[in-house]
C-alpha positions as CSV (number, residue, x, y, z in Angstrom):
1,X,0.8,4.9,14.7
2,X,1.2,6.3,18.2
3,X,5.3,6.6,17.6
4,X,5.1,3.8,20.5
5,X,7.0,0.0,19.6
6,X,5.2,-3.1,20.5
7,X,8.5,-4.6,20.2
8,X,11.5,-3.6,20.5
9,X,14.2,-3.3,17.8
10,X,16.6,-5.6,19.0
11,X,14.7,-8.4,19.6
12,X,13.7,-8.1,16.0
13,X,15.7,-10.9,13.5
14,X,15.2,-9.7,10.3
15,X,16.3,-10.1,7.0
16,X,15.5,-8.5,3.2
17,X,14.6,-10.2,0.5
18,X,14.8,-9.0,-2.8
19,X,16.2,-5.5,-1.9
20,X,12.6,-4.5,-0.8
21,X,11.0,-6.8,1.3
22,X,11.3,-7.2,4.9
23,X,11.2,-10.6,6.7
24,X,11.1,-11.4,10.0
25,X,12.4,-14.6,11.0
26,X,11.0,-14.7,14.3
27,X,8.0,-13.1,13.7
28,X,5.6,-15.6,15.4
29,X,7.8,-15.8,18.7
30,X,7.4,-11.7,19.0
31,X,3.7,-11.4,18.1
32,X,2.6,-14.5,20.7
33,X,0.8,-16.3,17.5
34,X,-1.5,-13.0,17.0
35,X,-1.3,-12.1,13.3
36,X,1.0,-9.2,12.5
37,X,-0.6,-5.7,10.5
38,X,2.5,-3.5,10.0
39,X,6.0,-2.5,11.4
40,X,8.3,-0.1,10.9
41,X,12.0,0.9,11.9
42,X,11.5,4.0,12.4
43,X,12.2,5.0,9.0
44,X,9.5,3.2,7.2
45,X,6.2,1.4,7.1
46,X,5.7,-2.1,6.1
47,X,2.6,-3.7,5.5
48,X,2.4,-7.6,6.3
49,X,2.2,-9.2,3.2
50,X,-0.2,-11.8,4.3
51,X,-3.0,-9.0,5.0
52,X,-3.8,-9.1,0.7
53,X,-2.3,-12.2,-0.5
54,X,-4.0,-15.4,-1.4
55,X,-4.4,-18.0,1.4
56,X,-1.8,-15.9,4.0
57,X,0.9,-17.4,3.1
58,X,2.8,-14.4,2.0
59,X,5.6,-14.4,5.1
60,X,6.6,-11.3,4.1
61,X,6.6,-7.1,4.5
62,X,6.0,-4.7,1.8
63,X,6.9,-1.3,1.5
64,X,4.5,1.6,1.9
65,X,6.4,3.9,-0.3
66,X,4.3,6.8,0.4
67,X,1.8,7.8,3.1
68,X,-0.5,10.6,3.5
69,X,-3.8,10.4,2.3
70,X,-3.1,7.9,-0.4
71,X,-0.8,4.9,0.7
72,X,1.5,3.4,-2.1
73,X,2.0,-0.4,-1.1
74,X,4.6,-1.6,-3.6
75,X,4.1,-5.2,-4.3
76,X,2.8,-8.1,-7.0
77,X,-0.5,-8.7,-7.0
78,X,-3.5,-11.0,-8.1
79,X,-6.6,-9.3,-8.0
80,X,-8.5,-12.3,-8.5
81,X,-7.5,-13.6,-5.4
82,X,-6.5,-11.1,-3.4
83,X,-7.6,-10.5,0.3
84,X,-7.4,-8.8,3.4
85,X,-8.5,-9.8,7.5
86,X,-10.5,-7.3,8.7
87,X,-9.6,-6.9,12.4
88,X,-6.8,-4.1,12.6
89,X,-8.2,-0.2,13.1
90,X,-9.0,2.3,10.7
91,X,-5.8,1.5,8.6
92,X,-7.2,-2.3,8.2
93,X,-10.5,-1.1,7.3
94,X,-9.1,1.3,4.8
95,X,-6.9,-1.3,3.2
96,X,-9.7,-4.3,3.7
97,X,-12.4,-2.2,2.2
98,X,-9.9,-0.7,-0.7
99,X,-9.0,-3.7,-1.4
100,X,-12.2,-5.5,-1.4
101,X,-13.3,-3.0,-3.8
102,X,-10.8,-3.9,-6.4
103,X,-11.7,-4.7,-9.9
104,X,-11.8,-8.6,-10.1
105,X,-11.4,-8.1,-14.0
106,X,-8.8,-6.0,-13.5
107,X,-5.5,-7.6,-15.2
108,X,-2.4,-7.2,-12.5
109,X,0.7,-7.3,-15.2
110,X,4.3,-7.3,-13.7
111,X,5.1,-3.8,-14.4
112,X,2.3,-2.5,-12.4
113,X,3.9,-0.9,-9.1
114,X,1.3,-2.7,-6.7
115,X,-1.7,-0.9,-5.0
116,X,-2.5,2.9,-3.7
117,X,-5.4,3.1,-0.8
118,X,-7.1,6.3,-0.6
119,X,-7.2,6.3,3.2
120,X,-10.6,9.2,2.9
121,X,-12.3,7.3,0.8
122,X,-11.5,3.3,1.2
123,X,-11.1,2.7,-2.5
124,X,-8.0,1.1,-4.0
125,X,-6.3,1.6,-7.3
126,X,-3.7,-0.8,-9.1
127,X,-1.0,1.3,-9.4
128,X,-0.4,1.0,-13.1
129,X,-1.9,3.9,-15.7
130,X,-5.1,3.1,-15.9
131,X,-5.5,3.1,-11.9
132,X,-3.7,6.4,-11.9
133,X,-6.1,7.4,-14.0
134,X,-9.1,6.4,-12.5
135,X,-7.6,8.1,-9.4
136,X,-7.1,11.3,-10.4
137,X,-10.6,11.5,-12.3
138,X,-11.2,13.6,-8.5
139,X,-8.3,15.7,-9.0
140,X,-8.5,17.8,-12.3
141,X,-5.3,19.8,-11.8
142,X,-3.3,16.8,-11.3
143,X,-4.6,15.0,-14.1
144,X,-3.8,17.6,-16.3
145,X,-0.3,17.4,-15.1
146,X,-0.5,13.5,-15.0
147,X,-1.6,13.3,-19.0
148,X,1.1,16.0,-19.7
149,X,4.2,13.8,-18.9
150,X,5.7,11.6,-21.7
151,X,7.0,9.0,-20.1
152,X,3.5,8.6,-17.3
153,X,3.3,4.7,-18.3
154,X,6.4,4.5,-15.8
155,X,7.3,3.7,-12.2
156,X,8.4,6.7,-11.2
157,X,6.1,9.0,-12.4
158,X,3.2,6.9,-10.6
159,X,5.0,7.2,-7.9
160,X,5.6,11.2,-8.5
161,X,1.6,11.0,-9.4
162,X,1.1,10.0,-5.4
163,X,3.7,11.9,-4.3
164,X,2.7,15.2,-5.8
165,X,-1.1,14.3,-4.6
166,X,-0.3,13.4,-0.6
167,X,1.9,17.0,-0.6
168,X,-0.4,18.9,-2.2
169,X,-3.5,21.2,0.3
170,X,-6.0,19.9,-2.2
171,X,-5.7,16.2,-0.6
172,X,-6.7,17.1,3.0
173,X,-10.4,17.4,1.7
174,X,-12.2,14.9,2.6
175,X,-15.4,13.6,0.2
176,X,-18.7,13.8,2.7
């Protein structure tokens, strides 16, 4: 967050897996045992897998695809087992309160894109139609544009949805 490594980049082994996941072999050596939150090349923020997955043995980065006010954390879940530690800043609690908050009845399919945090409010949203949605229930403009598209029950208009939300002057109000 403060553009400031803990580590630096070339003592970092990493590897991808599946063209959008980020391991890093030597994980535990660079972090002293302390569990990991996030890391990012420079380019790119990854959230440590293990922060929302069942029993933290997700060894494993995701990719926040977009940040702003609404994070876009592309990965499967299980919201009936999903979970988060609570110990890392005002990003953690964010993300451990969002995710917390999520539906347990709420069915995760395999299309759905992952999870979007709204960092103002702490409340997460599957990132699926529905969840998009829900979201944008706060945001009648983009809702409007949202129902408008033909093809919304896709990828990359959720991810256009978030996107066109994190961009827009209308996000940077905060609810009191």
């Amino acid at each position: 967050m403060d553009k400031k490594p803990s580590i630096l980049p070339n003592y970092i082994d990493s590897k991808r897996l599946d063209g959008k996941y980020l391991a890093i072999k030597n994980l535990k050596a660079l972090s002293e045992g302390k569990k990991a939150f996030a890391y990012s090349d420079g380019k790119r923020l990854y959230i440590y897998a293990n922060q929302y997955k069942v029993g933290n043995k997700a060894t494993y980065f995701a990719p926040v695809r977009e940040t702003g006010r609404f994070f876009l954390v592309e990965d499967e879940l299980d919201a009936s087992n999903m979970r988060i530690l609570y110990s890392y800043g005002s990003i953690g609690l964010a993300i451990s309160g969002a995710i917390s908050g999520v539906d347990r009845t709420t069915v995760i399919n395999r299309n759905d894109l992952g999870f979007i945090v709204d960092l103002y409010t702490g409340q997460t949203y599957t990132c699926n139609d529905k969840g998009i949605l829900k979201l944008l229930t706060e945001f009648p403009e983009a809702r409007e544009r949202y129902l408008n598209k033909k093809d919304r029950k896709t990828a990359s208009v959720w991810r256009s949805c978030i996107m066109y939300l994190n961009r827009n002057e209308f996000n940077k109000l905060s609810k009191n």
